[in-house]
C-alpha positions in Angstrom: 9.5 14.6 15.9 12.8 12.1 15.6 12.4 9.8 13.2 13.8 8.2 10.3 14.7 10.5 7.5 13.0 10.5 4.8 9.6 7.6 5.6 8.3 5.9 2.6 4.4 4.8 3.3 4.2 2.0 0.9 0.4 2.4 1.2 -2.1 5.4 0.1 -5.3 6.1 -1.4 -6.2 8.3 -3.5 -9.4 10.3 -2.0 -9.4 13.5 -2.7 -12.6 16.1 -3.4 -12.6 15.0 -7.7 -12.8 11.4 -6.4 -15.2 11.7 -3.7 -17.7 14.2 -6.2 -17.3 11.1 -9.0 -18.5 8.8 -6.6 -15.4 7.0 -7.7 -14.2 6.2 -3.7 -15.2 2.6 -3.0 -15.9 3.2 0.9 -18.7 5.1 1.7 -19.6 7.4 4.6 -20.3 4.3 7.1 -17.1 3.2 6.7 -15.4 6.6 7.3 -17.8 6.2 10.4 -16.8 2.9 11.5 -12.9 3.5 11.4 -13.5 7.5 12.9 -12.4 9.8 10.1 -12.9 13.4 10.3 -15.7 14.9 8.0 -13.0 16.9 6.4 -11.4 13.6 5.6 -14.5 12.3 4.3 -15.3 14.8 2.1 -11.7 14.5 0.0 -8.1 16.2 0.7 -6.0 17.8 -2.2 -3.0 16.4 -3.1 -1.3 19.7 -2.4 -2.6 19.3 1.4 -1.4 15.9 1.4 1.6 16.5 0.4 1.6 19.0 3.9 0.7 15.7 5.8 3.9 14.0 4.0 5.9 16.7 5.6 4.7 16.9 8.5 4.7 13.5 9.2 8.6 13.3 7.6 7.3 10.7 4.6 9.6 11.3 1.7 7.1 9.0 -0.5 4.0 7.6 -0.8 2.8 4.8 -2.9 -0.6 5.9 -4.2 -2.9 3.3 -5.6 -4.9 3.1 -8.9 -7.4 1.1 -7.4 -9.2 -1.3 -9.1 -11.8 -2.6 -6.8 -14.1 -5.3 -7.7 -15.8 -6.2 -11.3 -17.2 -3.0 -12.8 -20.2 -5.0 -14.3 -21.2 -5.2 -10.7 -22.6 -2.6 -8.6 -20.9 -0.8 -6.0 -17.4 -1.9 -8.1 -15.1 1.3 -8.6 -11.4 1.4 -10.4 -9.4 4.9 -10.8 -7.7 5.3 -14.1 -3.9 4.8 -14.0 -4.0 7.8 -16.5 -5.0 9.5 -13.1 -2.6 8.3 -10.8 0.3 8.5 -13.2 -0.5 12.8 -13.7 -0.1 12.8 -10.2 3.1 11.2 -10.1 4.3 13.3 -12.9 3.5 16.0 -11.1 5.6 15.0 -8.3 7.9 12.5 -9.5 9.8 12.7 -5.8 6.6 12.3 -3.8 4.5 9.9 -5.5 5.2 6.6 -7.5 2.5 4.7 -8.7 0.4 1.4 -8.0 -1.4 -0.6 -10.5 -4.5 -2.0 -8.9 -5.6 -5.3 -11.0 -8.8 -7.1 -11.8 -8.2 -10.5 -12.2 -11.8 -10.7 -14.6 -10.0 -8.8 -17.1 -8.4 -12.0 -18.1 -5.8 -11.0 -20.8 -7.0 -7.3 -20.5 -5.6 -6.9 -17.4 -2.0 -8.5 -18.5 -1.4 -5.4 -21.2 -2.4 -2.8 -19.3 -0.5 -4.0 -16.1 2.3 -4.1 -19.1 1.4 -0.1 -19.8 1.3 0.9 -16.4 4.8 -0.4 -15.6 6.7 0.6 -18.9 4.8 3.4 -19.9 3.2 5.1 -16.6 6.4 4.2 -14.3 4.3 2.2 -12.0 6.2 0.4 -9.2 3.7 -2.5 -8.4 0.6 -4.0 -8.7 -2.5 -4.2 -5.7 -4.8 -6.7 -5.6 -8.4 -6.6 -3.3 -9.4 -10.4 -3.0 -12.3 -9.6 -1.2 -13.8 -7.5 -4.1 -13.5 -9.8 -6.6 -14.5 -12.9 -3.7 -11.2 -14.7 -5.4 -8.3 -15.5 -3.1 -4.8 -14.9 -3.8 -4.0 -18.3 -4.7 -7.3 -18.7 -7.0 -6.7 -19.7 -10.4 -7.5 -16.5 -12.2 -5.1 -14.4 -10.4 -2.0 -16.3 -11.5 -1.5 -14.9 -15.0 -0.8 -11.4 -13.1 1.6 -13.2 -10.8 3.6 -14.7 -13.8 3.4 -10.9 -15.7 4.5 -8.9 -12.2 7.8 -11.4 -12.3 8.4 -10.6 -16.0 7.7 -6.9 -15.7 10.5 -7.2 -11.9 7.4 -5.6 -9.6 5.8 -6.8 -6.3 2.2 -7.3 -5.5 0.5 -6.5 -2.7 -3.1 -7.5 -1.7 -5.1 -7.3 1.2 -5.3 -10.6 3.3 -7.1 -11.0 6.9 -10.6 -9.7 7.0 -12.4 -6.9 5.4 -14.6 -4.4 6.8 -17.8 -3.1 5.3 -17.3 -0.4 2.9 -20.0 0.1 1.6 -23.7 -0.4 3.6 -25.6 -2.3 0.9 -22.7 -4.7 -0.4 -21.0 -6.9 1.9 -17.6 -8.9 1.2 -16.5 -12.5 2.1 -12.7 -12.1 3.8 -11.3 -14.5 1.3 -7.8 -13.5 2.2 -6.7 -15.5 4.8 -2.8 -15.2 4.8 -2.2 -19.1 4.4 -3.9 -18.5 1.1 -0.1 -17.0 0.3 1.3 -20.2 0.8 0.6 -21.8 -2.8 1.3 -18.6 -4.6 4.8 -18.1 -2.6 5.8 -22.2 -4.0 4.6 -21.8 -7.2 6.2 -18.3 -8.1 9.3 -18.3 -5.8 10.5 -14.9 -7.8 7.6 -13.1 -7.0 7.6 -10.2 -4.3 4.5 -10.6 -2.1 3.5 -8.5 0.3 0.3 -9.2 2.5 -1.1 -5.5 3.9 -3.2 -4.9 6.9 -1.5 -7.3 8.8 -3.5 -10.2 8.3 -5.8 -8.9 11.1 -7.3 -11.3 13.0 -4.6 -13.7 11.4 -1.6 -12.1 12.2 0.4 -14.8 13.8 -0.9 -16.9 10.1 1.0 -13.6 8.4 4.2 -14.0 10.4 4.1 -17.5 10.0 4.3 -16.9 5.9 6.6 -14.7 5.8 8.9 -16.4 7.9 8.4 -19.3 6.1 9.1 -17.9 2.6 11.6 -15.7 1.3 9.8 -13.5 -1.3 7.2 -12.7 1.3 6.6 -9.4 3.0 4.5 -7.9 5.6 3.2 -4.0 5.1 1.7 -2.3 8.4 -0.9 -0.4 7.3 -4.8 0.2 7.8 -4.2 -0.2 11.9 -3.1 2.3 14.0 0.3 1.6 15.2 -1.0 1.7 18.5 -3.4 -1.0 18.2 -0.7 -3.8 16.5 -0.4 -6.8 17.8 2.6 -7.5 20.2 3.9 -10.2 18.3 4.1 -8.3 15.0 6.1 -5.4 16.6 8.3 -7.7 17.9 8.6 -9.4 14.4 9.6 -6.5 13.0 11.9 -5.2 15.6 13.9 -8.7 15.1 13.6 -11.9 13.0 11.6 -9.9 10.8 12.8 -6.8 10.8 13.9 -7.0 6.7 10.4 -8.1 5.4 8.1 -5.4 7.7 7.4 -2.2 5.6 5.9 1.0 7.0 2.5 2.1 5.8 -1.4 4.0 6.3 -3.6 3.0 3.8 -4.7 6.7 3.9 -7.1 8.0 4.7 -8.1 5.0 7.2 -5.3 6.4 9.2 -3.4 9.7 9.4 0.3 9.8 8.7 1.3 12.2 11.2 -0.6 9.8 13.9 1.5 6.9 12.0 4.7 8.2 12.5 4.4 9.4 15.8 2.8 5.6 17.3 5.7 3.8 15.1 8.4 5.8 17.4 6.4 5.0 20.3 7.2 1.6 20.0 11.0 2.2 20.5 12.4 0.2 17.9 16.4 -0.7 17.4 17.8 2.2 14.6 18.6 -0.2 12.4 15.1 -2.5 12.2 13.4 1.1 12.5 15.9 2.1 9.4 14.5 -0.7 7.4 10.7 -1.0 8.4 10.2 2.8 7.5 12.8 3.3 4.6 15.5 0.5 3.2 12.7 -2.2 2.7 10.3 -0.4 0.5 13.3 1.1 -1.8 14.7 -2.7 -2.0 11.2 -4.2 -2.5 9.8 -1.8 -4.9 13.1 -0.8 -6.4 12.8 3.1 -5.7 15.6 5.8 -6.4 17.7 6.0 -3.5 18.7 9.9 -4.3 15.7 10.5 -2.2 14.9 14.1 -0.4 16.3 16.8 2.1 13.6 19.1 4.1 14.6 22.5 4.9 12.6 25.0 6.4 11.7 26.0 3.2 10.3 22.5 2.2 11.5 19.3 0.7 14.9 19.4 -1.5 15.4 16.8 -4.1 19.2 15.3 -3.6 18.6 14.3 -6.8 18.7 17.7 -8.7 20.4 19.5 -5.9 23.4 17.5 -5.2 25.0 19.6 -2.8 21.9 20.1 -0.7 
């Protein structure tokens, strides 16, 4: 499969068999239903088969998320220990880096461990699920982790459009309209935003941000490539083309079947360059030494110079 070398997907979830046993996966099987994923899927993939996927599908690195998703004094609410995240990482420092999902109830909490995650755990951004917490991006309680995400140098991404049901017996407002961007985007002009999944059904309100303001970003994700609308593959094949970032938000879709639709869309090199690669390392700041596959697996540049 042509493509570009070495895919970042700015966008994964960790669901693999510990998670799913721990009940610690906050979409249950309805949801896996609702957006067709494989029983297999459902029941949890090892990282060491998802690292196959990765190669398969040519992704260099994934962003996996520590997800913190809704209040934990409510029910239904799940977060995954950074501590959990960051082994994996460690693990494979060329294949993963880590999210910090955030819960804006934490209050000051939330700021020191945000702090931990980036200078301890290596973390390259933060996540944020509005719809969880039914507080928009631009709600008051969310802009302390703005202000500590500029003074720490990492993005945030959150959700924005509508949300499904994940789970059967809690349903979520879809507080994250993408014009809810606008305030935060004034107010914190150094902050890197990116608004993931599209903005679905509000996609041409995401486009409109972005274009508007310079320290927003667009991540495609959660949609099959397939299914996106025209006007955001035009976006990112041209005006857009530097603040469009590849990505899955695994295991909603499969990589391979990411990859593969992206190139169906026949984009120029160079805005194909950028949406799959040179954006996410400029966003998130990632080591450019980056990967080699063989037929033997993936090589890292970075300890094999001459590879």
């Amino acid at each position: 499969m042509a493509g570009v070398k070495g895919t970042i997907d700015i966008v994964v979830n960790l669901r693999t068999p510990r998670e799913v046993s721990r009940g610690e996966s906050p979409s249950d099987e309805t949801f896996g239903k609702q957006v067709r994923q494989t029983k297999d899927t459902r029941s949890g993939v090892t990282i060491e088969r998802y690292l196959k996927m990765m190669d398969a599908a040519g992704i260099e690195r994934s962003l996996l998320i520590a997800v913190r998703a809704g209040d934990l004094r409510v029910k239904g609410s799940v977060h995954i220990a950074y501590e959990r995240v960051a082994e994996i990482c460690k693990k494979y420092p060329d294949r993963f880096s880590g999210l910090a999902g955030v819960d804006p109830t934490l209050g000051m909490q939330q700021l020191r461990e945000l702090e931990h995650a980036v200078k301890e755990l290596g973390f390259v951004g933060a996540h944020y699920y509005p719809h969880w917490f039914d507080l928009a991006p631009d709600h008051a309680y969310v802009f302390p982790i703005y202000a500590k995400c500029i003074e720490l140098d990492i993005p945030i991404m959150m959700q924005v459009g509508h949300n499904l049901i994940y789970q059967r017996d809690r349903r979520l407002p879809s507080v994250g309209r993408p014009i809810t961007l606008d305030r935060v985007a004034i107010l914190y002009p150094e902050l890197r935003l990116l608004g993931i999944h599209l903005g679905v059904p509000w996609t041409d309100e995401m486009i409109s941000m972005a274009w508007k303001h310079e320290n927003i970003y667009i991540g495609g994700d959660a949609y099959a490539p397939k299914h996106w609308p025209k006007q955001i593959i035009h976006y990112a094949n041209t005006y857009g083309q530097d603040k469009f970032l590849f990505g899955t938000d695994w295991p909603v879709i499969d990589p391979l079947r990411a990859v593969r639709e992206v190139e169906e869309h026949g984009y120029r090199p160079g805005a194909k360059q950028k949406i799959m690669r040179d954006n996410a390392l400029r966003v998130f700041k990632l080591p450019k030494g980056g990967l080699k596959y063989t037929p033997k697996g993936w090589l890292s540049a970075l300890s094999n110079p001459s590879s």
